[in-house]
N, C-alpha and C positions, 0 to 999 in steps of 0.2 A: 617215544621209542624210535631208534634208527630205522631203517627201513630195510638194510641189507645188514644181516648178522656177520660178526666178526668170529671164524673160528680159529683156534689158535691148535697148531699139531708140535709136539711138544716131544722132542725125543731125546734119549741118552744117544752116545754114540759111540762108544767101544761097542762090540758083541751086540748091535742095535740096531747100522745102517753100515761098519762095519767088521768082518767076519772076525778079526783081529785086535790086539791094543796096538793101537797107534803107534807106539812106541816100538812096535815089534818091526814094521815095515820098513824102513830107513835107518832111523834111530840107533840100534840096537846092532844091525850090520853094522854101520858104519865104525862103533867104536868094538868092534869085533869079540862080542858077549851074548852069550846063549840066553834064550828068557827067563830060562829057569833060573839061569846064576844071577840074573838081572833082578829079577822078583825076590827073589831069597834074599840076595844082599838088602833090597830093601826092607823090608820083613826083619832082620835081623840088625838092622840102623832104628828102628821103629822100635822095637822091643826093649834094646838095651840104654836107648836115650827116652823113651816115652814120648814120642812124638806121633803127632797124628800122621795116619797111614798117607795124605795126599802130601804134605809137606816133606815126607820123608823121602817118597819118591822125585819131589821136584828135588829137593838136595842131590841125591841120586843120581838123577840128570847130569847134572853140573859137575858131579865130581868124577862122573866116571869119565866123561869126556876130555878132562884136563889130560894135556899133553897127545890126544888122541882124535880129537876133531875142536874145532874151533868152533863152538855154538854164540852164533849172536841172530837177532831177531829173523833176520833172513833165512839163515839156516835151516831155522823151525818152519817157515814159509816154504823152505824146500823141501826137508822132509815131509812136510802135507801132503805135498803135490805125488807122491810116492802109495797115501793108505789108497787101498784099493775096496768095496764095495760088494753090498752083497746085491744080486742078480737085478736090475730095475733101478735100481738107486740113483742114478743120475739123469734119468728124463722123470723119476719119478713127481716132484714139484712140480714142473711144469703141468702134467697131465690133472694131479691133484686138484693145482689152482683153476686148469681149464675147467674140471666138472664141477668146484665150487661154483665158477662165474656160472655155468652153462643152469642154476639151482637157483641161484642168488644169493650164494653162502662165500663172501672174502675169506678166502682160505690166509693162514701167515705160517709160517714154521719158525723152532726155534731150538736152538738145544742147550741144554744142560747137563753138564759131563763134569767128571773128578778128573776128564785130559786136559791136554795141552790146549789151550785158548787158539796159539799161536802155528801150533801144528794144524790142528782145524781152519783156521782162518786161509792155510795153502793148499789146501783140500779143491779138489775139482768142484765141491757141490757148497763150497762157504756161500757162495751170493745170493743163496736160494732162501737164506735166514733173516730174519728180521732181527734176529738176537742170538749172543752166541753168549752163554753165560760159563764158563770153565777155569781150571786152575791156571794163572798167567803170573808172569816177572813182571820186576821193577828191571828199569836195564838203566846201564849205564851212557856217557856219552858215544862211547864207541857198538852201542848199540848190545853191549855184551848182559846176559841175566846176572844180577847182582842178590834180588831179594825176591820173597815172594810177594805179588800185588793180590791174589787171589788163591785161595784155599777151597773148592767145594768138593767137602764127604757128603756122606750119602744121606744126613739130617739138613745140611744146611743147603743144600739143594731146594726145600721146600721154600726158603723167603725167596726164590726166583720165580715161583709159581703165583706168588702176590705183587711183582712188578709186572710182571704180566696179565695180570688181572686189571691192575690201576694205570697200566702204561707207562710205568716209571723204573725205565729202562736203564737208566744211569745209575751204576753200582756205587757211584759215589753220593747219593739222592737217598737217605737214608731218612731226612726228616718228611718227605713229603710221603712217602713209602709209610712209616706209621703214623699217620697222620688219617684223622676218622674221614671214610670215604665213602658215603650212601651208596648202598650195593647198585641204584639203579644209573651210579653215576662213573661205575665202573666201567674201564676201556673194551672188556671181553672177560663175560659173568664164566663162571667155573663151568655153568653149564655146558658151556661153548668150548672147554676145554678135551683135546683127547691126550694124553699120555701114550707114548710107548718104549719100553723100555725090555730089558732083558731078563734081570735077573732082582738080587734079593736087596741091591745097593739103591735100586727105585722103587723100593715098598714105602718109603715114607711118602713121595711122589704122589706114585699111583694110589693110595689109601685118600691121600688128602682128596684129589682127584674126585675119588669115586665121593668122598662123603658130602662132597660138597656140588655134588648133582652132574660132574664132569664122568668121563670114560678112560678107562686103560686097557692096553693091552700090550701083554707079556709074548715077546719074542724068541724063540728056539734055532738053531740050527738046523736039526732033522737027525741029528745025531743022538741025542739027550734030551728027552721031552719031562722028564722026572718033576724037575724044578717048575715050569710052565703051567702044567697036571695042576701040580698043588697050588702055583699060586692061584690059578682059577677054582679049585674045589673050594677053599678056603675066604675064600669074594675079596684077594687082595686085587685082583683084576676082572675085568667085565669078557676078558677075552685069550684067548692064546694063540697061538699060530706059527706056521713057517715063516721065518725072514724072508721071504722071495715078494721084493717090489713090482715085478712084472706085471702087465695089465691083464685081468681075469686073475690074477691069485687069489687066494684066501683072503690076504692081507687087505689087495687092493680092493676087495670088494667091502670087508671088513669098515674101512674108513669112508667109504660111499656112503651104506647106510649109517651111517654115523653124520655124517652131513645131511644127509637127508632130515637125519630127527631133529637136527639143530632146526634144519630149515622149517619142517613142521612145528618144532616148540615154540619158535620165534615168531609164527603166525598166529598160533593159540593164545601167546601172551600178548600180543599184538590186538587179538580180534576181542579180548578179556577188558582190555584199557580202554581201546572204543568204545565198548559197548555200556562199561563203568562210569566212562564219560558223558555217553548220554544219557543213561539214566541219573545222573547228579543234575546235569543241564533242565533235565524237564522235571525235575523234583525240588530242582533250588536248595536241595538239600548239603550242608556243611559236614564234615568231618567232627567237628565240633559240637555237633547241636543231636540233638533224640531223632531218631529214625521218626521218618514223615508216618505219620498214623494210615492208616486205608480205610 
């Protein structure tokens, strides 16, 4: 067993880390359309073609902007640079990982979002991720979106939460990914996992999370706690709270103990192997064979 646990912090990111969809900050100015007429249009491209909701949006994307902004990969890396954050958000990592190290718990972040891959990636807080798993294009030579390369709804989110378990971070790495892998030889056990997320589109998430010995917790505004409420009465999360990243929130204090438990479970199962270990050593006893008689 390693000796310094791997925890992995695991977020969605519209209405998560920030206050808005992505697409509302830049985006959505730029080709001069209200969200509401934005969201609707898609909703109603979705409904009468029967397309899934994330596909339908990136089409969306691409057609509203024809003849009104020139979107090619850049672009997208500019409007990133535009979503804004909610309170703490951007030294947040940093302080995180300082109090993992200061415990002996390797903190990683990562996200998992039905946005823009590519908008996220021009985000002030992309390099703070070990992984950015979201919906992305295929682009063309001139750099421009042609096709979609990735699709993540709010089911398929979940096989993200198992390359990150096994470390198999290449979404094009599909055989190694199902491929039988002894829990104890996994990169970062579920245990070690926290979820956080916002709303009803990370219950598959946050459930798997929770069943499989990991943590979540459900993000609010301060505005509408309704949704939040339930999903903790209901044990789809271990936790609820304000979005405020600041140091001493709820939040922050929130994933402290949470690290901590990591760090305590990992000595527990730690101090469990040793001591399994020597009692086998001084019993010469096999796995194989009848329990030594007394």
């Amino acid at each position: 067993m390693q000796a310094t646990p791997i925890a992995a912090l695991i977020y969605d990111f519209d209405l998560t880390l920030s206050p808005r969809y992505m697409q509302e900050y830049a985006y959505l100015p730029g080709i001069r359309m209200a969200p509401a007429d934005f969201w609707g249009a898609c909703r109603d491209f979705q409904l009468e073609h029967s397309v899934d909701g994330v596909l339908a949006y990136m089409y969306m994307v691409v057609e509203k902007a024809k003849g009104v902004m020139e979107l090619t990969r850049g672009t997208f890396h500019q409007l990133g640079a535009q979503v804004e954050f909610f309170p703490g958000v951007e030294d947040w990592f940093e302080r995180i990982n300082a109090y993992g190290t200061s415990i002996g718990v390797e903190v990683e972040h990562y996200i998992i979002s039905s946005g823009l891959k590519e908008i996220i990636e021009g985000s002030s807080i992309a390099r703070a991720f070990s992984g950015i798993f979201a919906a992305s294009f295929v682009y063309d030579a001139n750099e421009r979106p042609i096709w979609p390369a990735t699709a993540v709804n709010y089911t398929a989110k979940t096989q993200y939460l198992f390359r990150i378990n096994k470390g198999i971070l290449d979404v094009t790495n599909d055989e190694d990914l199902n491929d039988y892998t002894p829990e104890e030889k996994r990169r970062i056990p579920f245990p070690n996992m926290i979820y956080i997320g916002d709303g009803l589109t990370d219950v598959p998430c946050m459930k798997m999370v929770r069943q499989k010995g990991g943590s979540s917790i459900a993000l609010h505004s301060g505005k509408d706690t309704r949704l939040t409420d339930q999903m903790i009465l209901v044990n789809r999360a271990d936790y609820a709270t304000l979005a405020d990243y600041r140091p001493g929130s709820e939040l922050d204090e929130t994933v402290r103990m949470q690290l901590d438990f990591i760090r305590s479970a990992h000595n527990c199962r730690r101090r469990h192997t040793e001591q399994y270990d020597r009692a086998r050593a001084r019993s010469g006893w096999s796995p194989n064979e009848p329990l030594p008689q007394r």
